[in-house]
Backbone as CSV, one residue per row, in Angstrom:
resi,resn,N_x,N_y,N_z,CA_x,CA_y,CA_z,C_x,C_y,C_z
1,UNK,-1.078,-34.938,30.871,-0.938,-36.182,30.123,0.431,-36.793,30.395
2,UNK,0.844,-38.500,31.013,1.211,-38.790,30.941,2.619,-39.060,29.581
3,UNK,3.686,-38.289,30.029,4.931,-38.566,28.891,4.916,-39.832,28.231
4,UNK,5.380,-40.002,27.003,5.312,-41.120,26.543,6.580,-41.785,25.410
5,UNK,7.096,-43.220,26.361,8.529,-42.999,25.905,8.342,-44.716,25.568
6,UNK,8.996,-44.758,24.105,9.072,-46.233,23.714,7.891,-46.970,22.765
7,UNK,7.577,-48.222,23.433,6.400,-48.459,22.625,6.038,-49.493,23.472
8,UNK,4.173,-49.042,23.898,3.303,-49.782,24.556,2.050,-50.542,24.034
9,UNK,1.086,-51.483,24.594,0.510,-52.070,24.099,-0.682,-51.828,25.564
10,UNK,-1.835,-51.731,25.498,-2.875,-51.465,26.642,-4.167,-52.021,25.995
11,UNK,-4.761,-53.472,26.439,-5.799,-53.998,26.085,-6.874,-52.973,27.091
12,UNK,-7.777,-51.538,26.463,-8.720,-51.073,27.230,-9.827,-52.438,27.388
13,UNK,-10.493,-53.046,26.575,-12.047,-54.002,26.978,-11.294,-55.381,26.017
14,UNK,-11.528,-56.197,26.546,-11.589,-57.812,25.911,-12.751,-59.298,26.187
15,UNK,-13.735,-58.935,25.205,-14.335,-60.364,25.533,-15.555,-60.119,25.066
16,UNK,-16.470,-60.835,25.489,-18.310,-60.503,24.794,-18.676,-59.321,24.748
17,UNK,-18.232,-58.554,25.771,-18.734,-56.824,25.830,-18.514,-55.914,25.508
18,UNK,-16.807,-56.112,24.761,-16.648,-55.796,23.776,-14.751,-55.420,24.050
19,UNK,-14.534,-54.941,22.453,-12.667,-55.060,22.634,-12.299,-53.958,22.158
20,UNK,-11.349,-53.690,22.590,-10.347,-52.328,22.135,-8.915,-52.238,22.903
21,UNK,-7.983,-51.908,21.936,-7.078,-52.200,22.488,-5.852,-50.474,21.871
22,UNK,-4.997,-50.281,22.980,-3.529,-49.283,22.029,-2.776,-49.895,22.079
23,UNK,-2.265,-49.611,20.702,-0.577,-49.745,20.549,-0.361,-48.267,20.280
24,UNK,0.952,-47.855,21.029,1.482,-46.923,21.124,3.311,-46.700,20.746
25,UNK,3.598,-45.656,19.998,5.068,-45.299,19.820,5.145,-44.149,20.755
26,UNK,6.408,-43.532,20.460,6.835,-42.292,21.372,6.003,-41.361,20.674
27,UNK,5.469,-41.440,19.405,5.288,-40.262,19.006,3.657,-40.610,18.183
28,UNK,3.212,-42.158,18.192,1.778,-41.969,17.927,0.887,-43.432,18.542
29,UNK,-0.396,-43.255,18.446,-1.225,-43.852,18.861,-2.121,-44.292,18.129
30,UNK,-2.670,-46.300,18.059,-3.303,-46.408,17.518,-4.595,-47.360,18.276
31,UNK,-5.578,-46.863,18.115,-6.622,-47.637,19.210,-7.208,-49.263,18.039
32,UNK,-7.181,-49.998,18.698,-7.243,-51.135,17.816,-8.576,-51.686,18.127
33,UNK,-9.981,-51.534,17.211,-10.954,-51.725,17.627,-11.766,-50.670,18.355
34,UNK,-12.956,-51.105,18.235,-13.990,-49.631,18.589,-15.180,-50.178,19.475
35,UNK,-14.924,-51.490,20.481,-16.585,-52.000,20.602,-16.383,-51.909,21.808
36,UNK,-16.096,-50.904,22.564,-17.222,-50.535,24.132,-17.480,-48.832,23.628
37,UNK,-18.219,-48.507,24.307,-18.871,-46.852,23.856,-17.874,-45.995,24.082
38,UNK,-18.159,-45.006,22.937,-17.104,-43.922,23.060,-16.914,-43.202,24.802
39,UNK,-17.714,-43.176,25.148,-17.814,-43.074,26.772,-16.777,-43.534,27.514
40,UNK,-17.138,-44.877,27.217,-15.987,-45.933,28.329,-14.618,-45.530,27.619
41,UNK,-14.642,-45.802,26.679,-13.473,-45.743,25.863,-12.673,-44.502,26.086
42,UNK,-13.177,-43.339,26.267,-12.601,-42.610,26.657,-12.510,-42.314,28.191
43,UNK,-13.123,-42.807,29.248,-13.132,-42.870,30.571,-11.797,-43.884,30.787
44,UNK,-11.718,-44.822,30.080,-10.515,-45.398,30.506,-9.101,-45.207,30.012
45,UNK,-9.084,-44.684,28.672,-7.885,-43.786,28.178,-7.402,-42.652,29.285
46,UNK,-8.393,-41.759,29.731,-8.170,-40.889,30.923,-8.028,-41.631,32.621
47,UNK,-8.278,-42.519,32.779,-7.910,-43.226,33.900,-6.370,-43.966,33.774
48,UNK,-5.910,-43.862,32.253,-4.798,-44.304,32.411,-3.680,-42.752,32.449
49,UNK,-4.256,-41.508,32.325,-3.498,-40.448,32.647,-3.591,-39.778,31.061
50,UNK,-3.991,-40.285,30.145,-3.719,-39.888,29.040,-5.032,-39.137,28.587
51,UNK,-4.623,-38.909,26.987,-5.539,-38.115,26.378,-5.983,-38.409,25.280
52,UNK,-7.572,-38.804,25.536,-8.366,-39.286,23.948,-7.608,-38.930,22.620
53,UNK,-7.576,-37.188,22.845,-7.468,-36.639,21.354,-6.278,-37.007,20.820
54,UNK,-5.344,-37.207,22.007,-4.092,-37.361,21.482,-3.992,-38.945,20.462
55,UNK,-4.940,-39.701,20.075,-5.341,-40.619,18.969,-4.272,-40.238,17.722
56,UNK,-4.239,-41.265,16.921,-3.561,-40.879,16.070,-4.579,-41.338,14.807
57,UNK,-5.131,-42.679,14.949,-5.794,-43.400,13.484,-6.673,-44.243,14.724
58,UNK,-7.732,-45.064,14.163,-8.355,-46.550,14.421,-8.258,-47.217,13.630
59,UNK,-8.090,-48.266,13.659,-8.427,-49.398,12.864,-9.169,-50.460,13.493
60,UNK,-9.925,-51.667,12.519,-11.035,-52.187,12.948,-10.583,-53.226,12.228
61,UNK,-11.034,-55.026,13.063,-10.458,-55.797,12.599,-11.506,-56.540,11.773
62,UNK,-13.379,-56.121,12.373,-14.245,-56.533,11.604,-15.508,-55.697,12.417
63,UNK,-16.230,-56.267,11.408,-17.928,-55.198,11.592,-18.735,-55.938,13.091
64,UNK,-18.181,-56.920,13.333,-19.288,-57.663,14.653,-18.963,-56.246,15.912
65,UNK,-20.445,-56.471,16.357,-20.855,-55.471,17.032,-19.589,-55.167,18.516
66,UNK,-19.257,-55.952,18.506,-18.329,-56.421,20.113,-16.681,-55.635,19.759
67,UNK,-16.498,-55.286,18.157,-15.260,-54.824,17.730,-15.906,-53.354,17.290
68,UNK,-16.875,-52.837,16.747,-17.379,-51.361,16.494,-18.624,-50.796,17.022
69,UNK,-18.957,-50.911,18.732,-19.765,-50.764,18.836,-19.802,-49.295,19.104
70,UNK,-18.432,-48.336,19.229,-18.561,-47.103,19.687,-18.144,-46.297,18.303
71,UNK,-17.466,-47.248,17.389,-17.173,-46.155,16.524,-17.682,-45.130,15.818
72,UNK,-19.461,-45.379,15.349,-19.770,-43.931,14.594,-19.495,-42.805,15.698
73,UNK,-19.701,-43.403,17.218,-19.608,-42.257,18.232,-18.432,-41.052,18.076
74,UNK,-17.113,-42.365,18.029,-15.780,-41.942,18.225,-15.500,-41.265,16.894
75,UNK,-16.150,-41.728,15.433,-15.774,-40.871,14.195,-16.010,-39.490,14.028
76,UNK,-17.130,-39.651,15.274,-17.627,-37.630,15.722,-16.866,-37.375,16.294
77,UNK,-16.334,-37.515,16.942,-16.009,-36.956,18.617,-14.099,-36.533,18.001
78,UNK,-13.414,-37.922,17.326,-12.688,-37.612,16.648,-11.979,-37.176,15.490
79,UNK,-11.146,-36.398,15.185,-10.698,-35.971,13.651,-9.684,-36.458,13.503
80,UNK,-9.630,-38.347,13.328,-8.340,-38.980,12.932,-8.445,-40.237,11.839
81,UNK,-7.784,-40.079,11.362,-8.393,-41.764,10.183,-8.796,-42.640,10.568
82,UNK,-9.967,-43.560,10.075,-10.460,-44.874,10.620,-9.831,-45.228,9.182
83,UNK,-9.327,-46.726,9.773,-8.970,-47.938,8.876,-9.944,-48.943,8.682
84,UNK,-10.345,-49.495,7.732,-10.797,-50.740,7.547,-10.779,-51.354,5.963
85,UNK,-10.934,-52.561,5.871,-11.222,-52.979,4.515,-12.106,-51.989,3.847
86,UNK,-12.516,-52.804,2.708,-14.418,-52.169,2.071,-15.438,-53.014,2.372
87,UNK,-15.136,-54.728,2.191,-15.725,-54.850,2.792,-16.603,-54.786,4.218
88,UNK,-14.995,-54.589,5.238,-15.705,-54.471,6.209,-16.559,-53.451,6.395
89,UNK,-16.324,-52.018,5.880,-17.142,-50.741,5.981,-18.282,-51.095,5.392
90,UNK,-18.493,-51.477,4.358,-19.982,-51.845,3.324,-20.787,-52.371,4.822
91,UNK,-20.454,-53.767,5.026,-20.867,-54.277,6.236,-21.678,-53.469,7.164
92,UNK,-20.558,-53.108,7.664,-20.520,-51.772,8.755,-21.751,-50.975,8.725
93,UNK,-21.478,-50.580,7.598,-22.423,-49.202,7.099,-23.897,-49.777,6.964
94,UNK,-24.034,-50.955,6.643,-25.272,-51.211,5.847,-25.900,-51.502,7.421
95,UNK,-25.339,-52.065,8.829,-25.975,-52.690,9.665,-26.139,-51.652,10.646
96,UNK,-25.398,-50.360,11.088,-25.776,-49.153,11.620,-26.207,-47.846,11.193
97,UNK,-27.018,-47.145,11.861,-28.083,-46.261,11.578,-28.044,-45.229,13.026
98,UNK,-27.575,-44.344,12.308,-27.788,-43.439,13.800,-29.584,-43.022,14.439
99,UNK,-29.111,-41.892,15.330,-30.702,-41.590,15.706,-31.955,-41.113,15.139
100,UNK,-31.333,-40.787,13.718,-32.616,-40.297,12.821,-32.914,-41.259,11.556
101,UNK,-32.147,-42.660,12.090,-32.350,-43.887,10.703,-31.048,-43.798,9.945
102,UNK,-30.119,-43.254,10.046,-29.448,-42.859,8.577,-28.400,-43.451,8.940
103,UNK,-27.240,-43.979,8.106,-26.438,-44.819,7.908,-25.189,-43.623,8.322
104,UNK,-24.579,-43.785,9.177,-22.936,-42.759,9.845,-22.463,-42.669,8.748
105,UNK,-21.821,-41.651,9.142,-20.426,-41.179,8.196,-18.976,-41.123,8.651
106,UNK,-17.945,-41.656,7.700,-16.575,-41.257,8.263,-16.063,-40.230,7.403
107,UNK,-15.768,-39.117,7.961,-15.252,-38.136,7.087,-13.927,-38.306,6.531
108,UNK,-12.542,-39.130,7.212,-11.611,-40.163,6.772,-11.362,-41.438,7.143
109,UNK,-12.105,-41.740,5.706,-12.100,-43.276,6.060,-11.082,-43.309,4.973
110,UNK,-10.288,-44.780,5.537,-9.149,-45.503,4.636,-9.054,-46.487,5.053
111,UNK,-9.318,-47.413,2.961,-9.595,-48.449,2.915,-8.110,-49.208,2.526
112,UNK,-7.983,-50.559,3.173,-6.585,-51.204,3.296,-7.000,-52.862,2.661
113,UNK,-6.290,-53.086,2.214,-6.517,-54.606,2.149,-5.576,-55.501,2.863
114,UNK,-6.088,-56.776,2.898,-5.302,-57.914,4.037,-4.209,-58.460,3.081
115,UNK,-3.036,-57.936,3.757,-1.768,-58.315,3.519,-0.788,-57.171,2.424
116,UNK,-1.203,-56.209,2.771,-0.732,-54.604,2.257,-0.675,-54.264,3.017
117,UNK,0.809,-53.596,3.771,0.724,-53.127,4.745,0.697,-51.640,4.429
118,UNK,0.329,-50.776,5.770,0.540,-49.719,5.380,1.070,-48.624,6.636
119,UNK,1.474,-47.215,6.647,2.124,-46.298,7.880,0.812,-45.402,8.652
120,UNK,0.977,-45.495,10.010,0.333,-44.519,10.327,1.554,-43.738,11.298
121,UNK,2.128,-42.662,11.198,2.711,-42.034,11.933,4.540,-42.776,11.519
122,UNK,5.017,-43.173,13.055,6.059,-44.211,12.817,5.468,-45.488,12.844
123,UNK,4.662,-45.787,12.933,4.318,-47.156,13.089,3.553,-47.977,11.999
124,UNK,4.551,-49.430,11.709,4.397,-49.916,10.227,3.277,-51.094,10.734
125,UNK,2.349,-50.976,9.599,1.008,-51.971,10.309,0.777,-53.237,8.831
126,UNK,0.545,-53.980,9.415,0.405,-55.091,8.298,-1.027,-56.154,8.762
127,UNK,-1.871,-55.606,7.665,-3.169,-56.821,8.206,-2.900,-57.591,7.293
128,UNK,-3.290,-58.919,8.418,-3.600,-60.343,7.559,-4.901,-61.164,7.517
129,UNK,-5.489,-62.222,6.661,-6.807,-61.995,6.530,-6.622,-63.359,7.830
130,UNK,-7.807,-63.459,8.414,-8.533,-64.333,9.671,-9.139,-64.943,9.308
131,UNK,-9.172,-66.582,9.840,-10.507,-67.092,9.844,-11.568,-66.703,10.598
132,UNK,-12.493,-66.217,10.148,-13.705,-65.617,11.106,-14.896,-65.624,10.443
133,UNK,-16.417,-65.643,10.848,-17.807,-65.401,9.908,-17.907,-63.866,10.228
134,UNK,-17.255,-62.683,9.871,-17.041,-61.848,9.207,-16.728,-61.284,7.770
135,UNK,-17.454,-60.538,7.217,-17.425,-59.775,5.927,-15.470,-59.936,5.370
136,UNK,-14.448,-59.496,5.809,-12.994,-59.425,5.266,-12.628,-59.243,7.192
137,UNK,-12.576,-60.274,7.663,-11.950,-59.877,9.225,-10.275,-60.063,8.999
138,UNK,-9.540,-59.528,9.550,-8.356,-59.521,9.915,-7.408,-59.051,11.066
139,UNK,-5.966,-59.665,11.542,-5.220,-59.485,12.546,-4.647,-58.322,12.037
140,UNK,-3.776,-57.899,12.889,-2.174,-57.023,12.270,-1.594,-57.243,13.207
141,UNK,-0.280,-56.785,12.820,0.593,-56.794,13.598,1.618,-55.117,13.211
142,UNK,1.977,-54.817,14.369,2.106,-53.353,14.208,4.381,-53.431,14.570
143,UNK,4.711,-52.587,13.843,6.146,-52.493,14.582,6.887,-51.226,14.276
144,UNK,6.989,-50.385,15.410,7.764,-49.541,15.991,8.498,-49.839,16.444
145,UNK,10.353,-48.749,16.608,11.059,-48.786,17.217,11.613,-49.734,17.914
146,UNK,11.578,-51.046,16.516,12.431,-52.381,16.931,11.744,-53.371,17.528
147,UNK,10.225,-53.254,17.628,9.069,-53.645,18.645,8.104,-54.172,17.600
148,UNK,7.743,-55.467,17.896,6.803,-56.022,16.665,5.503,-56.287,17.860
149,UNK,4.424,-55.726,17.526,3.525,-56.177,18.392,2.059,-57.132,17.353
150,UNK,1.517,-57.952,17.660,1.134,-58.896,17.161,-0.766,-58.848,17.753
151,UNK,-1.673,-58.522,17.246,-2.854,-58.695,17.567,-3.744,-59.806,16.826
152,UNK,-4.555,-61.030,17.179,-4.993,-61.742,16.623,-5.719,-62.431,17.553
153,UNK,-6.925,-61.896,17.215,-8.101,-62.228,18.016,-9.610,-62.482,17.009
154,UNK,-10.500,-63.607,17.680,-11.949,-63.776,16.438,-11.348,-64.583,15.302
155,UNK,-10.871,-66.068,15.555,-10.462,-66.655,14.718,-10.706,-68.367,14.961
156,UNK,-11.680,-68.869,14.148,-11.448,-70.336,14.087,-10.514,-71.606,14.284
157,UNK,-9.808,-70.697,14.147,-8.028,-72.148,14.039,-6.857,-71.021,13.799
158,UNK,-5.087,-71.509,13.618,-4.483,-70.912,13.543,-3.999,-71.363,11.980
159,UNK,-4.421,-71.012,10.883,-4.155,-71.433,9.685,-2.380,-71.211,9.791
160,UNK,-1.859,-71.140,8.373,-0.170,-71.295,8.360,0.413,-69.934,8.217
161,UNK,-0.899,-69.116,7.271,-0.538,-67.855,7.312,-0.117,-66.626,8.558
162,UNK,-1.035,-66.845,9.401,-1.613,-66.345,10.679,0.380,-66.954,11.519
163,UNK,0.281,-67.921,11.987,1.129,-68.251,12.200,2.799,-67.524,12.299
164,UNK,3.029,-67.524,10.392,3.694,-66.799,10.048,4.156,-65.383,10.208
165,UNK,2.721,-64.867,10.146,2.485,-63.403,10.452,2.735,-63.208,11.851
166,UNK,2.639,-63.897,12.837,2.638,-63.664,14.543,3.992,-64.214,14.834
167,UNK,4.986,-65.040,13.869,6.382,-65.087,14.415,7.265,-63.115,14.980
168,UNK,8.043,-63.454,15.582,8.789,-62.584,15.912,7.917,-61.330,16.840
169,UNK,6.936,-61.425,17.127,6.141,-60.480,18.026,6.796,-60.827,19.343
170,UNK,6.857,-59.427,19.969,7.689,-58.824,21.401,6.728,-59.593,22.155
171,UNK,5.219,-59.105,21.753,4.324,-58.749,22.675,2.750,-59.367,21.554
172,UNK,1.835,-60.272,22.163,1.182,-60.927,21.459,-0.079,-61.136,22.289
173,UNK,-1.483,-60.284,21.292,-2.392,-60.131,21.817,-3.128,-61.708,21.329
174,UNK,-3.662,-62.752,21.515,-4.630,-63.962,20.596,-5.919,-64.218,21.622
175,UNK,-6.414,-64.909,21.478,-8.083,-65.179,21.767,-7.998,-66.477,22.314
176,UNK,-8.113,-66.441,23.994,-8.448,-67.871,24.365,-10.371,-68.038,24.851
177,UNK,-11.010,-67.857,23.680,-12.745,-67.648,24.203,-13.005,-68.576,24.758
178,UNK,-13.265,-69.820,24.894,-14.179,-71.176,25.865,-13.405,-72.078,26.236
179,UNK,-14.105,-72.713,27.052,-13.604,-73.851,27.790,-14.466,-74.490,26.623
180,UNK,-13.990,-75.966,25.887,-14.923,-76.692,25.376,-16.352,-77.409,26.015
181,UNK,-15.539,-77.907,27.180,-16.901,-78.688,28.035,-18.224,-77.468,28.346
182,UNK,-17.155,-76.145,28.702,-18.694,-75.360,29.214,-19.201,-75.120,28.351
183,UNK,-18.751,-74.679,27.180,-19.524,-74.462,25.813,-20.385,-75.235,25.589
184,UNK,-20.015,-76.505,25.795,-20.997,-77.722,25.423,-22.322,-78.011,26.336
185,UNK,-21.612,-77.692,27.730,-22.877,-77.753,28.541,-23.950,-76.338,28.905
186,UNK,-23.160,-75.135,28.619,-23.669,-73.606,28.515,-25.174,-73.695,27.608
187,UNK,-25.630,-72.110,28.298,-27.076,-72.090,27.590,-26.970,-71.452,26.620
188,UNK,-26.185,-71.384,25.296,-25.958,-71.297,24.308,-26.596,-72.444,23.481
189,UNK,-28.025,-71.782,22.382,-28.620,-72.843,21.665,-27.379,-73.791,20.632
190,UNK,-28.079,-74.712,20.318,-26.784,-75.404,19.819,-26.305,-74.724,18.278
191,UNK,-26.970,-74.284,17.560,-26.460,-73.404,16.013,-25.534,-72.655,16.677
192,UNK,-25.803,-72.058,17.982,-24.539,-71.249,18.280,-23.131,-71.794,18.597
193,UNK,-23.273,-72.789,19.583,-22.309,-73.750,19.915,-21.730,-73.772,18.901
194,UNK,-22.083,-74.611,17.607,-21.519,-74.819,16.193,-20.779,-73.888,15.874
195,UNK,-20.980,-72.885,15.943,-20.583,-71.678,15.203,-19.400,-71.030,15.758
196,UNK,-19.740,-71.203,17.414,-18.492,-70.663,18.065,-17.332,-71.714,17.983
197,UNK,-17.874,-73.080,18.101,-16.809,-74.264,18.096,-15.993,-74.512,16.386
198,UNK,-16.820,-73.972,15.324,-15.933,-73.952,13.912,-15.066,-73.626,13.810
199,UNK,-14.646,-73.620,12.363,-13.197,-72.844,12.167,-13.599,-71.671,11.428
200,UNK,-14.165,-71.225,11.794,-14.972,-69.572,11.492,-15.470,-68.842,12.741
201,UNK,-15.278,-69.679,13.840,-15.765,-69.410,15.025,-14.593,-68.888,15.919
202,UNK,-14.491,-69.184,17.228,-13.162,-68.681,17.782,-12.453,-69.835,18.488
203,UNK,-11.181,-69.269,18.998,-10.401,-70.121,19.707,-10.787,-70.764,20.917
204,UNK,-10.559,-72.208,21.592,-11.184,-72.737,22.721,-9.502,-72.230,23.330
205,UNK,-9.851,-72.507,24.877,-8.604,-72.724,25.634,-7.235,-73.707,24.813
206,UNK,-7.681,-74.759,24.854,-6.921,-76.152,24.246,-6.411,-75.356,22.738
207,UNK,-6.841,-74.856,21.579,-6.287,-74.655,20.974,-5.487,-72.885,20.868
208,UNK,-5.678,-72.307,22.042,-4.688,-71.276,22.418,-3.963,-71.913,22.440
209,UNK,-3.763,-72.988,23.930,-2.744,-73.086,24.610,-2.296,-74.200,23.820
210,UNK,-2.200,-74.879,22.922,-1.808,-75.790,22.010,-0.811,-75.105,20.883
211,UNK,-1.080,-73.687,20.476,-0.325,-72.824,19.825,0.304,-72.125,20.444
212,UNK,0.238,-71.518,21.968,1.312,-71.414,22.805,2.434,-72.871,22.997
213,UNK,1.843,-73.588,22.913,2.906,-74.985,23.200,3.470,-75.201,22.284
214,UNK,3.161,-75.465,20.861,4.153,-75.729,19.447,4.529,-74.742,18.322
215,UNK,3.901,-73.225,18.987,4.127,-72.262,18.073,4.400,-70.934,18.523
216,UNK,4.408,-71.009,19.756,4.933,-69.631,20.452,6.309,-69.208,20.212
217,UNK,6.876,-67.757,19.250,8.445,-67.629,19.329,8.887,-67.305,20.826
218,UNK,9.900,-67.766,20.638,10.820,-67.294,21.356,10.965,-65.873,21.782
219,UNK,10.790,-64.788,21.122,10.650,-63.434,21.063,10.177,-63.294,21.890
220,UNK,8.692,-63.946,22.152,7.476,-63.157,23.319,7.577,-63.286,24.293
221,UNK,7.693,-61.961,24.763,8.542,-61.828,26.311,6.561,-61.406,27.157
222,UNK,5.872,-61.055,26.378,4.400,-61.184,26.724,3.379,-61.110,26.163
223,UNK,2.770,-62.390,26.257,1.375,-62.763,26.110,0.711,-62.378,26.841
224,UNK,-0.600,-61.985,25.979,-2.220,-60.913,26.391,-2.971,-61.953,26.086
225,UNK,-3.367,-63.027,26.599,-4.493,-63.752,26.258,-6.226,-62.966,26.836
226,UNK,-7.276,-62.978,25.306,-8.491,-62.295,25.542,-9.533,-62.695,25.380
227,UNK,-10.277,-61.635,24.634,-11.944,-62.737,24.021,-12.109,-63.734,24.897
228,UNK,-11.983,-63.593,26.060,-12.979,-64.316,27.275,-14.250,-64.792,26.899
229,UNK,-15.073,-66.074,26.507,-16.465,-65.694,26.940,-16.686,-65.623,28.055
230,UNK,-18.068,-64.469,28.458,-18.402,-64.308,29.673,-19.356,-65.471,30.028
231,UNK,-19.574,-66.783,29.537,-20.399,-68.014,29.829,-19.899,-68.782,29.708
232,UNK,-18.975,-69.176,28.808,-18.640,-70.494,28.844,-17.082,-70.337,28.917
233,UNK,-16.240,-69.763,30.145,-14.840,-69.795,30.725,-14.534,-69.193,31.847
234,UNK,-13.571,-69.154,32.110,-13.244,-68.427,33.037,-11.595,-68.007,33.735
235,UNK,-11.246,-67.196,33.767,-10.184,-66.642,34.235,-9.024,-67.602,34.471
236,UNK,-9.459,-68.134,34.951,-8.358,-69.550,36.287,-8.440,-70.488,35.485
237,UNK,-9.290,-70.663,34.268,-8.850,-72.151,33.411,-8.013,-71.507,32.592
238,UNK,-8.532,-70.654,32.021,-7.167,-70.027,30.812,-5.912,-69.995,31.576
239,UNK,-5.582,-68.981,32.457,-3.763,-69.053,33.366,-3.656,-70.169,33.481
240,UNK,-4.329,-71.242,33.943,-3.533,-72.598,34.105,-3.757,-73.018,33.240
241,UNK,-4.039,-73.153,32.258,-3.693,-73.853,30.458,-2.441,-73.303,30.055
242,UNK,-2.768,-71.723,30.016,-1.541,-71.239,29.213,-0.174,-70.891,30.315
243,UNK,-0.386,-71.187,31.564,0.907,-71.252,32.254,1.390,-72.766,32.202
244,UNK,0.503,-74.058,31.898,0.884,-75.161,31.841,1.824,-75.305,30.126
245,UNK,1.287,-74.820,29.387,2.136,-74.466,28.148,2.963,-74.183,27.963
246,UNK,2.987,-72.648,29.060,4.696,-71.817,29.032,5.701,-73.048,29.688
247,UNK,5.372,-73.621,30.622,6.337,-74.418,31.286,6.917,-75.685,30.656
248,UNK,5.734,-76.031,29.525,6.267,-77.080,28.916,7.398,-76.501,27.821
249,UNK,7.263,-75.337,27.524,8.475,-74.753,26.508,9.546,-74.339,27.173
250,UNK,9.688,-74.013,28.639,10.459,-73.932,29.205,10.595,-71.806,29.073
251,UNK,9.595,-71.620,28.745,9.355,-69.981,27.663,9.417,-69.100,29.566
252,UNK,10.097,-67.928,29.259,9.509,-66.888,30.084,9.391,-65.567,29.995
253,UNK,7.679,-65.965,29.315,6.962,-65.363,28.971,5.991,-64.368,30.002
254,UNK,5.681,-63.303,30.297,4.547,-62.870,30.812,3.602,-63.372,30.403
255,UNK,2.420,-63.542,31.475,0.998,-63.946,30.872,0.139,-62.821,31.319
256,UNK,-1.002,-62.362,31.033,-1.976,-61.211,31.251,-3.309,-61.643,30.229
257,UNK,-3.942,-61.937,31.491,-5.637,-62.503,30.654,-5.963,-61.003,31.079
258,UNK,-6.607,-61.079,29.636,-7.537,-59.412,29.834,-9.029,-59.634,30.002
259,UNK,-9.568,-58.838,29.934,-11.119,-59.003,30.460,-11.960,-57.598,30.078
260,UNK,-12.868,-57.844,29.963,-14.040,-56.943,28.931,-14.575,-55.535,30.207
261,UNK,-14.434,-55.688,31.656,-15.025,-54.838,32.392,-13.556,-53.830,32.909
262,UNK,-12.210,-54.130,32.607,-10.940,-52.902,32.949,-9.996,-52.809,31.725
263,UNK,-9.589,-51.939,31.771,-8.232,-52.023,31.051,-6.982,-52.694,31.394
264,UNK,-5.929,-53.262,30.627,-4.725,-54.117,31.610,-3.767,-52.630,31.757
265,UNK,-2.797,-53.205,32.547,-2.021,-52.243,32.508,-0.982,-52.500,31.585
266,UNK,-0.695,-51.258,31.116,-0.115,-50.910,29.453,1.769,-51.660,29.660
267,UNK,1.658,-52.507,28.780,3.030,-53.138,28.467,4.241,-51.972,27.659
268,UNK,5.043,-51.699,28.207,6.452,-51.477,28.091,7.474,-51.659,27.475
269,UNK,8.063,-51.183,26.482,9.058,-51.381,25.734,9.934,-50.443,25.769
């Protein structure tokens, strides 16, 4: 197993197929999100040199299938705390059923509410609530060893709170999902369109890179832009939105679009 010195950030999956992400200290690990299979999830933790068990907690930012699709897997496989609201678990619980019908179990589960922060290891975690059509969805933002790292992804708009909460992040994970036009012209029935285009829905390009342009700190030495849709965007419109942004702030910032089929390579502190 790869030594481990400082504090890192490694988007494993980002986008329709599902997300998970570490933040890491010298001395613990927290996998953020549970939605590609415990399989992958652990195939790519070990492709980065490391070691599943060595986990410290999960936490989950909401019940949609694309953020917990491996976790009853991973609540077996591992003996470490899962985080979530109650609502989100109620959710959770009521919509999965393992192989004999029956609703999973977490043997430690711990329930948190949005805007109580709380410790796992050294690392101080603070959720805040999201706009999202989720049960209690929420961001956090995590900070170790002088290192504020900022996750906020599955969100309608950037309300004032959200905002607030993502000042001073090193390192800043947010959601650039669609191009508007393809959305509009994509084979997405239109209730869906609606839904993704609300403010319960997620971020387009234009309003990433619109909050990279009038609200990005100074601090962020790198941006993780994610939540790709796999239909209506694509790779090369997001970098040139959000590199046309950085330049208008004059910011130099890293950029790193992540994507739902690799892991990025793990950011550095």
């Amino acid at each position: 197993m790869l030594q481990r010195m400082g504090v890192s950030v490694s988007v494993l999956a980002s986008g329709s197929r599902g997300n998970s992400a570490i933040v890491s200290s010298s001395s613990t690990r927290i996998l953020v999100d549970a939605g590609i299979s415990c399989r992958e999830t652990f195939k790519r933790i070990k492709a980065a040199g490391d070691d599943p068990h060595s986990l410290s907690a999960i936490v989950i930012t909401h019940e949609h299938s694309d953020h917990v699709y491996g976790l009853a897997t991973l609540a077996k496989r591992l003996t470490v705390p899962i985080f979530m609201t109650g609502a989100t678990h109620q959710a959770w619980s009521r919509a999965v059923r393992d192989a004999k019908g029956e609703r999973p179990q977490i043997s430690r589960l711990e329930i948190f509410s949005a805007g109580r922060g709380f410790q796992v290891g050294d690392i101080a975690v603070m959720p805040f609530t999201i706009p999202h059509d989720a049960a209690d969805p929420v961001g956090f933002t995590f900070r170790a060893e002088g290192v504020k790292v900022g996750v906020a992804t599955d969100l309608g708009y950037m309300p004032p709170n959200v905002r607030d909460r993502l000042r001073g992040c090193d390192v800043l994970v947010i959601e650039s999902n669609h191009d508007v036009e393809m959305l509009r012209l994509g084979p997405y029935p239109w209730s869906v369109k609606q839904r993704v285009m609300g403010r319960m829905g997620h971020l387009s390009n234009d309003a990433a890179c619109s909050f990279v342009r009038d609200d990005l700190d100074h601090s962020t030495s790198t941006l993780i832009l994610g939540h790709l849709s796999e239909h209506n965007n694509h790779p090369a419109i997001v970098e040139q939105c959000a590199e046309h942004a950085l330049r208008g702030r004059s910011l130099f910032t890293r950029l790193i679009i992540a994507n739902a089929r690799a892991a990025t390579e793990s950011v550095v502190y």
